[in-house]
C-alpha positions as a Markdown table, in Angstrom:
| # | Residue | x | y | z |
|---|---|---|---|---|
| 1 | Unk | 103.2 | 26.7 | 113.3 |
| 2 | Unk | 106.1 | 25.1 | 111.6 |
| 3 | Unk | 106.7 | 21.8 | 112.9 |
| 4 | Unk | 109.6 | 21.9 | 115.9 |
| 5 | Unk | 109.6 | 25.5 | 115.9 |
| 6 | Unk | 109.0 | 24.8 | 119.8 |
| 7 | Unk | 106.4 | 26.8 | 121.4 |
| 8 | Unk | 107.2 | 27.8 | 124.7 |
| 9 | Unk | 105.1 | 30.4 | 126.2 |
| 10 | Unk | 102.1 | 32.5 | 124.8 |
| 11 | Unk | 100.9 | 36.0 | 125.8 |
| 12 | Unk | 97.7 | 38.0 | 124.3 |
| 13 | Unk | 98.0 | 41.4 | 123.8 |
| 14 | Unk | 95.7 | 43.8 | 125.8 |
| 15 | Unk | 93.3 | 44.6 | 123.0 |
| 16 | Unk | 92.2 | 40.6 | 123.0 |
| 17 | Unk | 92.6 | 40.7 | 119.8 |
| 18 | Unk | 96.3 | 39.4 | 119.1 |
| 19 | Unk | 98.1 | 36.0 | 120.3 |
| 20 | Unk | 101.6 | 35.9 | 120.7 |
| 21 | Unk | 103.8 | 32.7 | 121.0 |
| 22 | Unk | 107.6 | 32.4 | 121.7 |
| 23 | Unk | 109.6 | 29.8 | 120.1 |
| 24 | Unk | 112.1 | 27.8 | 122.0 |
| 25 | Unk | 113.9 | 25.9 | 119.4 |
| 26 | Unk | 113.2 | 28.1 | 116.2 |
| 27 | Unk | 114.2 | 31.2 | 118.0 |
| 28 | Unk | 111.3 | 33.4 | 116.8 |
| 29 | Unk | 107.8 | 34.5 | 117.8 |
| 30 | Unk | 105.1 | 34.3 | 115.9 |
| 31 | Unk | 101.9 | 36.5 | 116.0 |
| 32 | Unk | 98.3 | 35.0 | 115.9 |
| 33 | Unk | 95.5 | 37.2 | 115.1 |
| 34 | Unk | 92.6 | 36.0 | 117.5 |
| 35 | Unk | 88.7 | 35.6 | 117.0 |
| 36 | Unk | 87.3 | 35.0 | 120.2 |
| 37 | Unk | 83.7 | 34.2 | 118.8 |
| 38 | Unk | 85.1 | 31.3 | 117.3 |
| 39 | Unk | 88.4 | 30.9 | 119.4 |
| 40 | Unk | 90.2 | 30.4 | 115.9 |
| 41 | Unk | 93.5 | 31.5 | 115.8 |
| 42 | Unk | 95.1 | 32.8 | 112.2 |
| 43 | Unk | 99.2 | 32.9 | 112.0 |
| 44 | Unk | 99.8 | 36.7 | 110.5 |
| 45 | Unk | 103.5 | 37.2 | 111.4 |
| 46 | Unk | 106.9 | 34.9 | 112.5 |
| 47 | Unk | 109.8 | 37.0 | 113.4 |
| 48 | Unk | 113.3 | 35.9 | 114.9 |
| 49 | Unk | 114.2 | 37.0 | 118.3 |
| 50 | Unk | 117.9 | 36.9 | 117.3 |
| 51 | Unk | 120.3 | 39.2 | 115.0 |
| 52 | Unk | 121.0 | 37.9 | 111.7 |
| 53 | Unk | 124.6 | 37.7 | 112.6 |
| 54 | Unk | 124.4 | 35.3 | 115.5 |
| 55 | Unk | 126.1 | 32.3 | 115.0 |
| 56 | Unk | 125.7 | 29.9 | 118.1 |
| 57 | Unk | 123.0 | 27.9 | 120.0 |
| 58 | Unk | 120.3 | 30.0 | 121.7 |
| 59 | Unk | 116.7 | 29.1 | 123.1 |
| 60 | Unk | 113.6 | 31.4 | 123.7 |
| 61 | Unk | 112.2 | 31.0 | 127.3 |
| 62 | Unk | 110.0 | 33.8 | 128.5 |
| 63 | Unk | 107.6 | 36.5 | 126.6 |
| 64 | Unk | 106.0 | 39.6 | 128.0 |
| 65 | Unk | 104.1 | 42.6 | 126.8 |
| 66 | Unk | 103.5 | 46.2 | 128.3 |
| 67 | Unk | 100.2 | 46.5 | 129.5 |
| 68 | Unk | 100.2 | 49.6 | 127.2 |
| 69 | Unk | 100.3 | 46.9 | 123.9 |
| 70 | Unk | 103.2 | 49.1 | 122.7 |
| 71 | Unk | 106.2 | 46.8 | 123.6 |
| 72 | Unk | 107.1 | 43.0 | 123.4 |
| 73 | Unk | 109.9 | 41.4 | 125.1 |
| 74 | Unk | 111.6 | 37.3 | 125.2 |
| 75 | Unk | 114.6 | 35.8 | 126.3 |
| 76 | Unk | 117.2 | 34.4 | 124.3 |
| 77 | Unk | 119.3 | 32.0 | 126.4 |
| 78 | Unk | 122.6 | 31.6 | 124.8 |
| 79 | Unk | 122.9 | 34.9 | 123.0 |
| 80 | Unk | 121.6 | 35.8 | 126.6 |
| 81 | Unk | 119.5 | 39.1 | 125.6 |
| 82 | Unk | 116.0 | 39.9 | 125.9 |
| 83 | Unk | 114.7 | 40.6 | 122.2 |
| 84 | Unk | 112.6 | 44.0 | 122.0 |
| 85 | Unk | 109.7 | 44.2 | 119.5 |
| 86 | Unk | 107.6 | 47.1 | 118.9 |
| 87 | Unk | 103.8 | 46.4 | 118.5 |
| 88 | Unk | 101.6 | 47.8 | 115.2 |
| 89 | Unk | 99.0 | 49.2 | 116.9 |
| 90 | Unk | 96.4 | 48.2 | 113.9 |
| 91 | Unk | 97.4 | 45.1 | 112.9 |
| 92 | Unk | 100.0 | 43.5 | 116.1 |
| 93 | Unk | 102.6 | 42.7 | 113.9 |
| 94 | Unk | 105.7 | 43.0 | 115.1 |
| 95 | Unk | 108.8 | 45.6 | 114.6 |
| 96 | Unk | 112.5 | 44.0 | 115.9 |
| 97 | Unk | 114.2 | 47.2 | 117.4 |
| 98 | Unk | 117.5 | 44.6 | 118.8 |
| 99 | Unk | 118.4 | 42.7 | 121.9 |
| 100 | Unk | 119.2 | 44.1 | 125.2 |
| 101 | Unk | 122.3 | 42.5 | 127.0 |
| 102 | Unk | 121.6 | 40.3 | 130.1 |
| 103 | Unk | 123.0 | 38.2 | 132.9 |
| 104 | Unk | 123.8 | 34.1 | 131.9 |
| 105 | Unk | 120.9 | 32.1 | 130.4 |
| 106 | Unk | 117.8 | 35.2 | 131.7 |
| 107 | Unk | 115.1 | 32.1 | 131.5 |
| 108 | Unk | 112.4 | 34.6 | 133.1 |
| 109 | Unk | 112.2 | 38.3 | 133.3 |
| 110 | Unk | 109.1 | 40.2 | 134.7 |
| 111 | Unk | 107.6 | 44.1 | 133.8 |
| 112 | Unk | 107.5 | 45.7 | 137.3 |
| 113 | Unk | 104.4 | 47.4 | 138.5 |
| 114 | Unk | 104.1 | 50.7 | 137.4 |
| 115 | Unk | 105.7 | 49.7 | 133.9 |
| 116 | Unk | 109.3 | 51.7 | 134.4 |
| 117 | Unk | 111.5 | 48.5 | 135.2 |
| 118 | Unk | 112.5 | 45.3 | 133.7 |
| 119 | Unk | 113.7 | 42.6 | 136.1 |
| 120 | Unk | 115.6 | 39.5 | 134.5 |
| 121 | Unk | 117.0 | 36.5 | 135.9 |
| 122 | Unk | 120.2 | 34.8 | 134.9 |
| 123 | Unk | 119.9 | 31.0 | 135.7 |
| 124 | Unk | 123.5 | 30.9 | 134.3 |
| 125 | Unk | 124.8 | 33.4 | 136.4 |
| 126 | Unk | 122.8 | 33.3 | 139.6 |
| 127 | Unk | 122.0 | 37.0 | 139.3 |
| 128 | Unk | 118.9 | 39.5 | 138.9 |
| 129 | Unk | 119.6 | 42.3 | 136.3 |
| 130 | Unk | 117.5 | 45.3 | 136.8 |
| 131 | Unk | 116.7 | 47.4 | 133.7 |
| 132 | Unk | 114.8 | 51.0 | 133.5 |
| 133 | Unk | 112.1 | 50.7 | 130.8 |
| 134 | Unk | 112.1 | 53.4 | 128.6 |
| 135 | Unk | 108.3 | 53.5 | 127.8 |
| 136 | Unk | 108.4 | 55.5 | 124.7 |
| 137 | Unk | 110.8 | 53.6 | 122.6 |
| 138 | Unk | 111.1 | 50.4 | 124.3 |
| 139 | Unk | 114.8 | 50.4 | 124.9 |
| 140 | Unk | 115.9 | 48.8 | 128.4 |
| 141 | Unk | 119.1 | 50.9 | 130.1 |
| 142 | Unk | 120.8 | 48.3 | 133.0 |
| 143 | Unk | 120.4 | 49.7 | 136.2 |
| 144 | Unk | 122.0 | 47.1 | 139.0 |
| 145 | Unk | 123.0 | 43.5 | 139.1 |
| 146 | Unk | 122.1 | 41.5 | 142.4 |
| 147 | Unk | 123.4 | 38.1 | 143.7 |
| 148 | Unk | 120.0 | 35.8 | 144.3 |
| 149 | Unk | 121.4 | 32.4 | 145.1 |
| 150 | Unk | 121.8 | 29.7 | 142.7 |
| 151 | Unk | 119.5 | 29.3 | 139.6 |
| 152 | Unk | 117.3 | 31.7 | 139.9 |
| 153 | Unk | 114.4 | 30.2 | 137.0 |
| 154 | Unk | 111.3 | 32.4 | 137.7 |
| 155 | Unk | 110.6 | 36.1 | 138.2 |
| 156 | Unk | 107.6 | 37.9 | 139.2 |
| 157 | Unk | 106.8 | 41.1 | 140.6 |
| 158 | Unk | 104.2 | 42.1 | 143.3 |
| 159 | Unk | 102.0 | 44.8 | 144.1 |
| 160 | Unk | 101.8 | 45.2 | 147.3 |
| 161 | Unk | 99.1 | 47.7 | 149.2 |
């Protein structure tokens, strides 16, 4: 990794066969692929989570993937979007496809059960934003904005029987 790039949070993708890591102070996330057998991880890929017109100071925070391996999403607080990558199925790298508005500083966000909602929270803003997940493309269309008391930091959903 490049020295104070930051790493924040990591998530593997569902084949086992990719490693993803999002970037806090460099802004990016970078793509590992992973040999289990010899737990050695190899950098293939660093890609920013912002557009190449931002001017400002933003941080990474949280990174999720669709159980389907299709879709990767991170939080940008301070340009205050969640970036949207598509996935290469063969290889994992990744494909930016642009940032989704959100509420003030969205330090988590969670993929509802059942892989149709987004749910983000803005620390910054004391809100949850609730986005439909369009799971074909990726793209996330804002639904409702909720008060949830003051800095909200961590989102999560739960399936319930």
């Amino acid at each position: 990794m490049q020295p104070g790039s930051g790493p924040r949070h990591l998530t593997f993708h569902p084949n086992g066969r990719h490693l993803y890591a999002i970037n806090e102070l460099a802004n990016t996330v970078t793509c590992f692929d992973y040999t289990a057998a010899s737990g050695m991880l190899t950098e293939r890929q660093t890609i920013s989570t912002l557009p190449t017109d931002f001017i400002g100071k933003s941080y990474t925070a949280d990174l999720k993937i669709t159980p389907d391996g299709k879709f990767l999403y991170g939080t940008n607080r301070g340009h205050d979007s969640l970036a949207v990558f598509s996935v290469n199925a063969e290889n994992g790298t990744l494909t930016a496809l642009g940032q989704t508005p959100t509420e003030k500083t969205p330090r988590s966000f969670c993929l509802v059960s059942g892989d149709q909602f987004v749910v983000s929270a803005g620390e910054g803003s004391h809100k949850l934003i609730v986005f439909r997940r369009d799971a074909q493309n990726g793209t996330l269309t804002p639904l409702k904005t909720y008060d949830c008391g003051k800095g909200p930091a961590w989102v999560m959903s739960l399936k319930l029987n």
